[in-house]
Every structure is written in C-alpha cells, then in structure tokens.
C-alpha positions, 0 to 999 in steps of 0.5 A: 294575425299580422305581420308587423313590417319593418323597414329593411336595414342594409347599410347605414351612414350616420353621425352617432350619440356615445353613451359610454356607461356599462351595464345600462338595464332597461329600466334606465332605457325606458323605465316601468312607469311608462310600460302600460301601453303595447303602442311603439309610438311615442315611446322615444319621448320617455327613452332614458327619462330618468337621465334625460330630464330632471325633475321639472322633465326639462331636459339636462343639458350635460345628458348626451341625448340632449346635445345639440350635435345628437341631432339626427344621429341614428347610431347610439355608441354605448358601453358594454353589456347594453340592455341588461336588466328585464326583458322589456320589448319597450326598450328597443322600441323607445331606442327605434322611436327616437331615431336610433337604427344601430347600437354599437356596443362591446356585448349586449344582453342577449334578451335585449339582443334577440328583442331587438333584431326582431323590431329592426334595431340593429346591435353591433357588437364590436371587438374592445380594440375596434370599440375604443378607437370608435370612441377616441374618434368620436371623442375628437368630433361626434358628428364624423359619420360611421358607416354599418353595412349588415349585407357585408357584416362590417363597420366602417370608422371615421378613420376609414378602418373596416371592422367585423360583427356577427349577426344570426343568420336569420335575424340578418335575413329579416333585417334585410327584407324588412320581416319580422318572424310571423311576415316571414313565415306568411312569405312561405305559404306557397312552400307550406302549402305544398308540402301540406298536399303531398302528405296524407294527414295523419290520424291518431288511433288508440 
C-alpha cells in the first residue's frame, strides 16, 4: 500500500466564495450519481451540480460558483453545519478539485471534518461573531483577500482583525507536512523498527 501525498497546507491568502446556506449535506455538494468512481480528479466538474447548473448543465448565472469574481478563489465561506449528510469522501475531494483549500464555516459535520483533514481540505470553523463580520466584509467586496495561517491556528480578515480556530493536533501535523495517515506512519519505520528488535516476539501457548 501507498501513501497518497498532499501538498502541505501552512498558510493561505486568497480572495474567498461566500455559500451562506446552512445545513448544506453532501449529496448537494457532489450528489450520488457521480459517486461511481474512487478517481479525485475530475470531480470539481460535478461539485454542487445540482445548484450550479440547470437542467440543460448551463451554468446559473445567480449560483456564487459561477460568479466571475469566484475565480481563483481558494477559500469557500459557507453556513453552519457544513457537510452534514452521508459519509462521502467525494465530497471533500469535489471541494479540493475545484480549487478550494479552506472552508470557513461556524461548525462542520464532523464526518465531513475528519474526511477532509485527511485529503488536505482544511475546515476553519470560526466564532459566530468573527463569522458575520467575515461576511459583512465580504458582502462589501468578495475579492478582499483573507489570510488562514494553520502554523499559528488563526484567520486574519479583510479588516486586519486576527481570529482563532481549532485543529487536532495531529490532523495539523499532517496537514503541515503534506501526509495523509498511512505517509505518516511509513515516516516511522525507522522507530518502529527499532522497537520491533528490542522485543523478543511473543508466543502464544495454550
């Protein structure tokens, strides 16, 4: 088995996308029907499908997507409970395959969460005050850069205002380092097998 390698998330400054709808589920993020492949790539074509396009697949000119000030924007501001729904890795990687590195949000599912610390999408999940003066400032101009910094565990606003987030401690450390969880634990065979030779193995008897 590989490791799959992720590039390593330290500090990012981007403009950002605001998706302010709560309770977003993951089959609105990349609905089922575009589940039948374990491929990442190419998913970013089908994120939020359903909203994006209309029925012909022309993209809805009124959808924040599909916004011309969206482009390159590498940080999706969205409502609370972000990524409620199944438990479906495609979700994060849609997010990742469109450009998104952050999603900054008030709470997350937290399968949603946990999927997507391990693919390197990074979930910033702010107070309710530091979140609405994000979006009053972002209301004013969406294309105003806001700064993530996961070395020191903060956001910094258009408005120069510094606020905190949470990350696990480990889920930081592979972030940082550009591992998923198997690339970290092959980064430890030199350890592992050094405790291996200093234990006699072990014999079961009955």
């Amino acid at each position: 088995m590989r490791a799959k390698a992720m590039e390593p998330f330290t500090a990012l400054t981007s403009s950002c996308v605001v998706l302010p709808a709560e309770n977003v589920d993951t089959d609105q993020i990349i609905p089922a029907r575009f589940l039948k492949t374990i491929e990442r790539r190419g998913l970013g074509a089908h994120l939020f499908a359903d909203w994006r396009l209309d029925e012909q697949g022309r993209p809805r000119p009124d959808f924040p997507l599909n916004s011309p000030d969206a482009a390159g924007a590498a940080i999706l501001v969205a409502g609370h409970n972000f990524g409620c729904g199944s438990s479906r890795e495609h979700a994060p990687w849609a997010l990742l395959d469109f450009g998104f590195r952050a999603v900054i949000s008030t709470g997350f599912a937290d399968i949603f969460r946990n999927n997507a610390l391990k693919t390197g999408l990074l979930p910033v999940a702010l107070s309710s005050s530091a979140h609405a003066a994000l979006l009053e400032q972002l209301a004013e101009s969406s294309r105003v850069p806001v700064t993530i910094d996961l070395g020191l565990q903060t956001a910094t606003l258009p408005d120069g205002t510094t606020h905190p987030f949470k990350v696990d401690p480990f889920a930081r450390h592979c972030l940082l380092n550009g591992v998923d969880q198997l690339g970290f634990l092959l980064g430890q065979d030199t350890a592992i097998a050094a405790y291996e030779s200093t234990h006699s193995s072990r014999v079961c008897t009955r």
